[in-house]
C-alpha positions as CSV (number, residue, x, y, z in Angstrom):
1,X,-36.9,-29.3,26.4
2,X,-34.0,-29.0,28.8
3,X,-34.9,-28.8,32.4
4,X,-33.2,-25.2,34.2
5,X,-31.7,-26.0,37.8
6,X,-31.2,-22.9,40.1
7,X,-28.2,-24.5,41.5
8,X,-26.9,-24.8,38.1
9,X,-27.6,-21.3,37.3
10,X,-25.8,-19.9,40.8
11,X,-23.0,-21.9,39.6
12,X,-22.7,-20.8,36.4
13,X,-22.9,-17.2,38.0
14,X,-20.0,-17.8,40.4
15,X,-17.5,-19.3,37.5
16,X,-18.5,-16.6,35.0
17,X,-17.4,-13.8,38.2
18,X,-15.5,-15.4,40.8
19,X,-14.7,-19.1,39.5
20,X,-11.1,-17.4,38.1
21,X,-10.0,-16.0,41.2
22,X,-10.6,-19.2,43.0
23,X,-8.8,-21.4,40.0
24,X,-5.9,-19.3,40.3
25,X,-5.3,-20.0,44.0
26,X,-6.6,-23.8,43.3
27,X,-3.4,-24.0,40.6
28,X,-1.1,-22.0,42.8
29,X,-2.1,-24.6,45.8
30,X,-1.9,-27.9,43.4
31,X,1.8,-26.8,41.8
32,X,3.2,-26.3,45.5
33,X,2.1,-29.6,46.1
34,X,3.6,-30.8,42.4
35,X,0.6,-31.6,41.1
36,X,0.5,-29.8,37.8
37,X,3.0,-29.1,35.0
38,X,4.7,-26.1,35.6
39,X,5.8,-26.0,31.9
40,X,2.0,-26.6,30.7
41,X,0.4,-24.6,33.5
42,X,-1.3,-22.2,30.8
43,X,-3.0,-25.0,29.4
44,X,-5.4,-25.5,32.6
45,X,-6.2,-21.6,32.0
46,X,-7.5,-22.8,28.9
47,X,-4.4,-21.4,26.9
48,X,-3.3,-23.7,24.1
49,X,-0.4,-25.1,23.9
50,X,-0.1,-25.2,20.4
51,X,-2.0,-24.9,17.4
52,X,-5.6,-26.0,16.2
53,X,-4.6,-28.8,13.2
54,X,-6.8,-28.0,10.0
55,X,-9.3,-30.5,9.4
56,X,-12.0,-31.9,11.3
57,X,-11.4,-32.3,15.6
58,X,-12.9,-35.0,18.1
59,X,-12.5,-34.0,21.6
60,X,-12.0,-36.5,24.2
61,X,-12.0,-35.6,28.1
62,X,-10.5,-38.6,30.2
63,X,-10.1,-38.1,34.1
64,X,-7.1,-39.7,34.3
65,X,-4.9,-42.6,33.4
66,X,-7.1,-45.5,33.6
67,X,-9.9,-43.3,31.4
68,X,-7.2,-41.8,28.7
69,X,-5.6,-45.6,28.4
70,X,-8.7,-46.8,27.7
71,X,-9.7,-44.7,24.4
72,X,-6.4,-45.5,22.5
73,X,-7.7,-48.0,20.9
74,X,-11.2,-46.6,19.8
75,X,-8.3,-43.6,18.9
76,X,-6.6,-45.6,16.9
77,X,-9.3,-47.1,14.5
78,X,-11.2,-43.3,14.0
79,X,-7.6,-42.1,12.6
80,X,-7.6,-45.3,10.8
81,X,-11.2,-44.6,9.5
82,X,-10.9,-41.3,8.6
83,X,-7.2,-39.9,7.3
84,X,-8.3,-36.1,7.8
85,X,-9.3,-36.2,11.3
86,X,-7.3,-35.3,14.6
87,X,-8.3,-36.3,17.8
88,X,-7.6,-33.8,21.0
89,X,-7.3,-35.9,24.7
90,X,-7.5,-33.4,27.5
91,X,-6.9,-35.2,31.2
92,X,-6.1,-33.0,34.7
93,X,-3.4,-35.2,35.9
94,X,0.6,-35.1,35.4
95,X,0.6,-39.2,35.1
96,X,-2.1,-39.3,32.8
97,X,-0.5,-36.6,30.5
98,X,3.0,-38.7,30.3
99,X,1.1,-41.9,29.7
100,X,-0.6,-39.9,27.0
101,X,2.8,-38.1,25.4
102,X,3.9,-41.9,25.2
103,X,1.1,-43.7,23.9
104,X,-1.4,-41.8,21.2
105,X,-0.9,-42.1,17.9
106,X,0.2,-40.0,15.0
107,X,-2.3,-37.0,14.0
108,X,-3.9,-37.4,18.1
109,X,-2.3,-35.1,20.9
110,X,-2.7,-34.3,24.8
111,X,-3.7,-31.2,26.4
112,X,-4.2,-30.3,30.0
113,X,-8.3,-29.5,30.5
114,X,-8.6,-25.9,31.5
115,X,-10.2,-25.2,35.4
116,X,-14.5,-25.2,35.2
117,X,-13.5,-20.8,35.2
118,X,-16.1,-19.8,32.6
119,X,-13.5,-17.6,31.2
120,X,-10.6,-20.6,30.9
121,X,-13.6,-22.8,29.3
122,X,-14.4,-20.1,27.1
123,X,-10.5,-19.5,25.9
124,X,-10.1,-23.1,25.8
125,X,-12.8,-24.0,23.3
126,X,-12.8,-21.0,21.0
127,X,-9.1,-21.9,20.3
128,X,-10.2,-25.6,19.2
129,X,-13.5,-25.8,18.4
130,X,-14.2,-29.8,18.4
131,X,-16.9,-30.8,16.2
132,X,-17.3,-33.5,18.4
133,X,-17.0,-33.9,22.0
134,X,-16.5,-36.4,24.4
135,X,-16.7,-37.2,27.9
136,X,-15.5,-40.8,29.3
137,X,-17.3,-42.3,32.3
138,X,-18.5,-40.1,34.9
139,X,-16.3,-37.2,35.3
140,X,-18.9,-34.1,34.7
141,X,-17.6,-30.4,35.0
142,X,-20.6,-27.9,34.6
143,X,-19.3,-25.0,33.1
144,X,-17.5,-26.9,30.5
145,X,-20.4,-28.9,29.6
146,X,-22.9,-25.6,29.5
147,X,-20.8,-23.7,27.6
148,X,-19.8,-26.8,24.8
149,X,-23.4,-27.3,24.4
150,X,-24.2,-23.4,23.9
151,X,-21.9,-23.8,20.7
152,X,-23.9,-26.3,19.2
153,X,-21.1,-29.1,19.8
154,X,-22.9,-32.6,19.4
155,X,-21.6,-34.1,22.9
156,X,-21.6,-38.1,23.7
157,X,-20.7,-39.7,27.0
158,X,-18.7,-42.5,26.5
159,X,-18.4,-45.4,29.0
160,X,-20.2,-44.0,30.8
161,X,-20.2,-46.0,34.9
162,X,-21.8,-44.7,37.6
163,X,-21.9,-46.2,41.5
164,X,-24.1,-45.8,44.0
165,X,-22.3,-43.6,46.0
166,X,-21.8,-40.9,43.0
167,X,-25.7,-41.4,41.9
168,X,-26.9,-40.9,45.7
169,X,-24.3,-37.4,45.9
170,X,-26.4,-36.5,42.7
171,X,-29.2,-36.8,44.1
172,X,-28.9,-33.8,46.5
173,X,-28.7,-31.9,43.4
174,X,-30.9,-33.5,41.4
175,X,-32.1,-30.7,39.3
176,X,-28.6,-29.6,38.5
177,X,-27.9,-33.2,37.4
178,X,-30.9,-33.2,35.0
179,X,-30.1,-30.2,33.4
180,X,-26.5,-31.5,33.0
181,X,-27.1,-34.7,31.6
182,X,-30.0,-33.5,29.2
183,X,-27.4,-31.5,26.9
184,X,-25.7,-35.0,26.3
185,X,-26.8,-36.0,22.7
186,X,-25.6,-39.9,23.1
187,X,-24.4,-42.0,26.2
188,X,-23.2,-45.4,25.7
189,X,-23.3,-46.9,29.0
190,X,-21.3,-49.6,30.7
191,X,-24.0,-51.7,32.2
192,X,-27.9,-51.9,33.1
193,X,-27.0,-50.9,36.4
194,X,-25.5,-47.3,35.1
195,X,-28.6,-47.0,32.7
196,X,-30.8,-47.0,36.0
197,X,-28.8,-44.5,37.7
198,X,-28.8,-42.1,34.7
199,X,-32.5,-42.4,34.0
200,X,-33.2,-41.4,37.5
201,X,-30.6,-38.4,37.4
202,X,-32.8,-37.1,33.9
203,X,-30.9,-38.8,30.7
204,X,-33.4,-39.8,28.6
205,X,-33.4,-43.5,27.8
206,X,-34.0,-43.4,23.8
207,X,-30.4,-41.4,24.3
208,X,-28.8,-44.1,26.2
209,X,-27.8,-47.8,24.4
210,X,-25.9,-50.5,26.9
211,X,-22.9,-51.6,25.0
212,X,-20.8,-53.0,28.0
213,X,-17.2,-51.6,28.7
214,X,-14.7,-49.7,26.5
215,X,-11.4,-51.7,26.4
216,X,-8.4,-51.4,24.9
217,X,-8.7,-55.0,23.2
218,X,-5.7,-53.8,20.7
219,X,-5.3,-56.3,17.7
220,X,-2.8,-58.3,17.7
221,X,1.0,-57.7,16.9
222,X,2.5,-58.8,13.8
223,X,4.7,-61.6,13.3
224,X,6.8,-63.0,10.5
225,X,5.7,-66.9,9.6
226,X,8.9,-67.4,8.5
227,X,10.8,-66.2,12.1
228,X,8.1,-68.2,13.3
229,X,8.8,-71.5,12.0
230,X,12.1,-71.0,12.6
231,X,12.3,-70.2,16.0
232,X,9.8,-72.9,17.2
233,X,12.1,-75.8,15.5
234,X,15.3,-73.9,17.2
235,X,13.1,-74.4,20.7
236,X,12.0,-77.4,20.0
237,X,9.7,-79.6,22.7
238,X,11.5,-77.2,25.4
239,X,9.1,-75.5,28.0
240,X,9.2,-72.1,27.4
241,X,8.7,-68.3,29.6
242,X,8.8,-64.9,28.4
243,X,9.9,-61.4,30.9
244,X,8.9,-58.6,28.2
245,X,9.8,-54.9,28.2
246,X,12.0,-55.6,31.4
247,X,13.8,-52.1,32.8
248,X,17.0,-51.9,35.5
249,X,16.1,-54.0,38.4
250,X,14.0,-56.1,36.7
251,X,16.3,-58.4,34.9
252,X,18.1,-59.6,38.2
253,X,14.9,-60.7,40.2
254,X,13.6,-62.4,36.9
255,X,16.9,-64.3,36.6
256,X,16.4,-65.0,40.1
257,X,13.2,-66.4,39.6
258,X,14.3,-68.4,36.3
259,X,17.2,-70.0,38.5
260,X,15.0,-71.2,41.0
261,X,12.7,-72.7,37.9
262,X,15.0,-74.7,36.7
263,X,15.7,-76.5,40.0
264,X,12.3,-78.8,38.7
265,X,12.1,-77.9,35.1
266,X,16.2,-77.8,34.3
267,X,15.0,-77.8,30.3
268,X,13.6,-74.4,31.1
269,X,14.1,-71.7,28.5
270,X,13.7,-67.5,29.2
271,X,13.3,-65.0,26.4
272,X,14.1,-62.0,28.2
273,X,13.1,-59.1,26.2
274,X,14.7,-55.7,27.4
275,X,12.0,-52.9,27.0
276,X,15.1,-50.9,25.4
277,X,17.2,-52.9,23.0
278,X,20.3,-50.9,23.6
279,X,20.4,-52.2,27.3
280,X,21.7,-55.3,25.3
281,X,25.3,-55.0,25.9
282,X,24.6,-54.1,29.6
283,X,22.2,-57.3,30.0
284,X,24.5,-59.5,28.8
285,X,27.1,-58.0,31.0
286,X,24.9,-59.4,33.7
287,X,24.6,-62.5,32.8
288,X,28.1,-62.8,32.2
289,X,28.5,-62.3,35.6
290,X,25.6,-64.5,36.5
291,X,27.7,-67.1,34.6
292,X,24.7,-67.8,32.4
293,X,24.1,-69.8,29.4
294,X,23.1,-67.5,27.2
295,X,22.2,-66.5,23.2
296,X,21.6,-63.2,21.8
297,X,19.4,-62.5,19.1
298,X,20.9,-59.0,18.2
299,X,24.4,-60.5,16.4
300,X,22.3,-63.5,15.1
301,X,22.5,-66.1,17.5
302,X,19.4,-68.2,17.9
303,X,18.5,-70.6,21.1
304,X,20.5,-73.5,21.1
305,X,20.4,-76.9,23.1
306,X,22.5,-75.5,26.3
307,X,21.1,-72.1,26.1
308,X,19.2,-71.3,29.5
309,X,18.4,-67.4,28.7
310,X,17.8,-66.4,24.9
311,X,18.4,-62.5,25.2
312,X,16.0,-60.8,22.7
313,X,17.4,-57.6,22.2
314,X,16.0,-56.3,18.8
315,X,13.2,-53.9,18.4
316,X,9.7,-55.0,17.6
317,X,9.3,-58.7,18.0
318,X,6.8,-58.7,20.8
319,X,4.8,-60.8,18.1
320,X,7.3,-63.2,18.2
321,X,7.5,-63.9,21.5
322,X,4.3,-63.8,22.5
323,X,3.1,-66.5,20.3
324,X,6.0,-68.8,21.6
325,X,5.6,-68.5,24.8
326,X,2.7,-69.6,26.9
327,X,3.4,-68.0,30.0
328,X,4.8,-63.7,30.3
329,X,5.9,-61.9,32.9
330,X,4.7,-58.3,31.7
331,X,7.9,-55.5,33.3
332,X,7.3,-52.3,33.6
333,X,5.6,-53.6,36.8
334,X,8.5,-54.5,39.5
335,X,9.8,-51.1,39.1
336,X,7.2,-47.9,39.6
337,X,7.0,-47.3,36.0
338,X,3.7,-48.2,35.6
339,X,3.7,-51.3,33.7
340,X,3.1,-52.0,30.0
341,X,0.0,-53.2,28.0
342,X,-1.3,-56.6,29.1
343,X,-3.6,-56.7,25.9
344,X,-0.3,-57.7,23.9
345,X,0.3,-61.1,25.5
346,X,-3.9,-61.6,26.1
347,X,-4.2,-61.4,22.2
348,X,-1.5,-64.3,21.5
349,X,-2.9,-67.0,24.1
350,X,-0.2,-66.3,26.6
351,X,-0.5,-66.2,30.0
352,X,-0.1,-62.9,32.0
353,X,2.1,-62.6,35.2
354,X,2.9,-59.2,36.2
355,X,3.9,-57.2,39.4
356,X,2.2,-54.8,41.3
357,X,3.3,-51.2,39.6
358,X,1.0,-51.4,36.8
359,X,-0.7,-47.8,37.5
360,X,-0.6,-47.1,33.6
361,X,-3.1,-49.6,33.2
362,X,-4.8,-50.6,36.2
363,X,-8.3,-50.4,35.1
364,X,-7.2,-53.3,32.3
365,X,-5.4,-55.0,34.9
366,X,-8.3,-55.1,37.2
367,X,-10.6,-56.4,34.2
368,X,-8.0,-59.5,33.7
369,X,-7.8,-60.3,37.0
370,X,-11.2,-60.4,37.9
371,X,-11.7,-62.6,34.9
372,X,-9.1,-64.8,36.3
373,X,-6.8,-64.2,33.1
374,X,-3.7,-62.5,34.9
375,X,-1.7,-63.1,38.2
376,X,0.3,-60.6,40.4
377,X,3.2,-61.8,41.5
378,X,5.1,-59.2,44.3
379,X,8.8,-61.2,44.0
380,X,11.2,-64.2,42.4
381,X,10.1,-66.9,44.3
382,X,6.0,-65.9,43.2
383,X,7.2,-65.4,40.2
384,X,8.9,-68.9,40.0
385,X,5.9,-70.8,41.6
386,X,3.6,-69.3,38.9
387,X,5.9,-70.1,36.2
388,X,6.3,-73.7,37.1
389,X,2.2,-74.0,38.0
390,X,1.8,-72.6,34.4
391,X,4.0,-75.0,32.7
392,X,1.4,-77.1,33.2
393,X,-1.1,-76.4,29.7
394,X,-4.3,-77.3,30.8
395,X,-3.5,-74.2,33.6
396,X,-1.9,-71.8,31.4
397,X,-4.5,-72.2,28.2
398,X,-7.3,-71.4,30.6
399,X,-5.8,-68.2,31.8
400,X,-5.2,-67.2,28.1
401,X,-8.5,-68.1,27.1
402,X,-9.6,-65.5,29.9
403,X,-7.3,-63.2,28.7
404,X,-9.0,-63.9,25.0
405,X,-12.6,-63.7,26.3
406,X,-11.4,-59.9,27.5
407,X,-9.4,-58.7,24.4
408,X,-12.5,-59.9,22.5
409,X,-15.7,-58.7,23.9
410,X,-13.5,-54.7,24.1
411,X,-13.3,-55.1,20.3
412,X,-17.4,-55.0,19.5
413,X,-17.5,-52.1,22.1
414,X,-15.1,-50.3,20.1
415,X,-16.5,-51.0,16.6
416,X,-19.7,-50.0,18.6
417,X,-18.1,-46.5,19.6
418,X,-16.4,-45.7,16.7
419,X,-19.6,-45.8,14.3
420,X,-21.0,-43.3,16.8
421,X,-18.4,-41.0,17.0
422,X,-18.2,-41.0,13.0
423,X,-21.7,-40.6,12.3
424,X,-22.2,-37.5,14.7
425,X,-19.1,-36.1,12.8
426,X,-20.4,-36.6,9.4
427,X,-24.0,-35.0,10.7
428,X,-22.2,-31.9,11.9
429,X,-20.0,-31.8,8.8
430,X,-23.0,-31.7,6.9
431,X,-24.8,-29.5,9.4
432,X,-22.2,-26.9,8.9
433,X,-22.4,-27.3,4.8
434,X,-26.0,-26.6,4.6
435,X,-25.6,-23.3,6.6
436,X,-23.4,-22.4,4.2
């Protein structure tokens, strides 16, 4: 039976009567301060933004960019898994929507979450009526959970974490908490510690199962054997480095870095991958003027023995150049951009170097450098010393195999996840059928 809460209640009151009135000077406040979409504003009244896709609907609420980031690969494989389905992400921040608008998939699309108004909750899930729903980690809004649960939505809290600080805040309202949490059908938890914490707030243990945290250990990128082969007998025995998706700005300090490289390893090859191909001619200008040695894999040149920078502009050969090289500096991150997926390299046994704008993925980021498999590295000279200490295989293999041991362990979480997420679909599917 589910526990009542009088604080709950009272709440419930206040966003059913005078919730709206305070939303509507909330958003007024945030879009002074340019913290919401102007253009997508309607969308945190609970006002579509377009329409519901036919078919069966999985709901996802991420708090932000760190969260949304790390469904996409759990995303991925239940689109994969089941060609009829569509997958809605909702997220509150204007970061986490762009990362979003970039990122998902075919058939899976981003919408702002609406205010916890009851009457923005309301609009929001009559229009899209999820036959699953979702919440990642810890972020709980009441009226949005009371009101999913009163439609009979099977509701799952996914990776779920919880510190101390947030469990001891709970327990002030400890009743509200219980009632909460008790309308959660499922809750796969980070760790034992979270379990614990959860228990004691009212989730009942035989709904809770510790399956350890929900990466985005993406399988690897594809390669062509045949480029392969060739491109390791162009290289030869020469040590090798990799600056991948590189923007304006980056290019100059990593050909700094290279130059100062090749003062002690003058055999020294870059692959510098643009993140934009057509930047090509405008690289090359620069290392024209740099008076580089230089190939260029776009009109078919290939590394020869002189070469010193191998310019790899073409599109999709990340796969390539990941296996070759045993040591990548990951751009995206020396310019606020945000950085780009670390999981790429980490997959192929390469190193990871990167720089310190990586807010697109800074949980993942976090989880390799506290397993020892990535390195920040704030300017050319770092960026140099770590090149030349990674040179060195014995170094750079056990930063890859960190990398590996990351990548990996995500993948059973998300095979974990997805089986959940399918079978509570195909039980409300059938649920629906049998009442007619």
């Amino acid at each position: 039976m589910m526990s009542r809460s009088m604080a709950l209640g009272l709440y419930l009151a206040w966003s059913a009567r005078g919730g709206k009135g305070f939303a509507e000077r909330k958003l007024r406040e945030r879009l002074a301060e340019g913290k919401e979409d102007v253009a997508r504003i309607d969308e945190r009244r609970g006002i579509a933004g377009r329409a519901r896709p036919v078919g069966p609907l999985i709901w996802f609420h991420a708090a932000s960019v760190g969260e949304s980031v790390a469904l996409l690969e759990l995303i991925r494989h239940l689109i994969e898994d089941r060609s009829d389905l569509s997958i809605l992400v909702t997220t509150g921040t204007v970061t986490s929507a762009g990362v979003m608008a970039d990122r998902l998939p075919e058939r899976a699309f981003h919408q702002y979450l609406p205010l916890d108004a009851r009457p923005f909750v309301r609009r929001f899930l009559d229009h899209w009526r999820p036959d699953v729903a979702v919440w990642t980690e810890s972020e709980l809004w009441p009226a949005l959970i009371c009101e999913t649960k009163a439609r009979a939505i099977p509701m799952v809290l996914l990776n779920a974490r919880m510190s101390k600080a947030s469990h001891d805040r709970w327990r002030f309202l400890r009743g509200m908490a219980r009632s909460l949490l008790q309308r959660f059908d499922r809750a796969l938890v980070q760790d034992s510690l979270t379990e614990i914490y959860l228990r004691r707030l009212g989730l009942p243990i035989d709904r809770m199962e510790v399956t350890g945290t929900l990466k985005e250990g993406a399988a690897a990128l594809p390669v062509k054997p045949a480029e392969l082969e060739t491109m390791r007998a162009e290289i030869g025995g020469r040590p090798v480095w990799v600056a991948a998706s590189t923007h304006p700005g980056e290019e100059e300090m990593v050909l700094e870095a290279h130059r100062i490289a090749i003062r002690t390893n003058p055999r020294l090859l870059l692959i510098l991958v643009p993140r934009h191909p057509d930047r090509g001619n405008e690289i090359a200008a620069l290392l024209d003027a740099g008076d580089w040695a230089y190939t260029r894999r776009s009109i078919g040149e290939g590394p020869e023995a002189e070469t010193t920078v191998y310019l790899a502009d073409t599109m999709g050969e990340l796969g390539l150049w990941y296996r070759l090289a045993p040591v990548s500096f990951v751009g995206g991150s020396w310019e606020p951009i945000g950085g780009h997926n670390p999981f790429e390299p980490a997959s192929l046994g390469s190193a990871i170097l990167h720089g310190p704008y990586v807010t697109n993925f800074v949980d993942i980021y976090q989880r390799l450098t506290e397993a020892r498999a990535a390195r920040l590295v704030s300017a050319p000279q770092t960026l140099a010393e770590a090149v030349d200490d990674l040179l060195s295989p014995d170094r750079a293999a056990a930063m890859a195999h960190a990398a590996w041991e990351v990548v990996s362990s995500g993948a059973d979480v998300t095979e974990r996840a997805k089986a959940v997420l399918l079978d509570m679909l195909d039980a409300a599917e059938a649920g629906r059928g049998a009442r007619g």
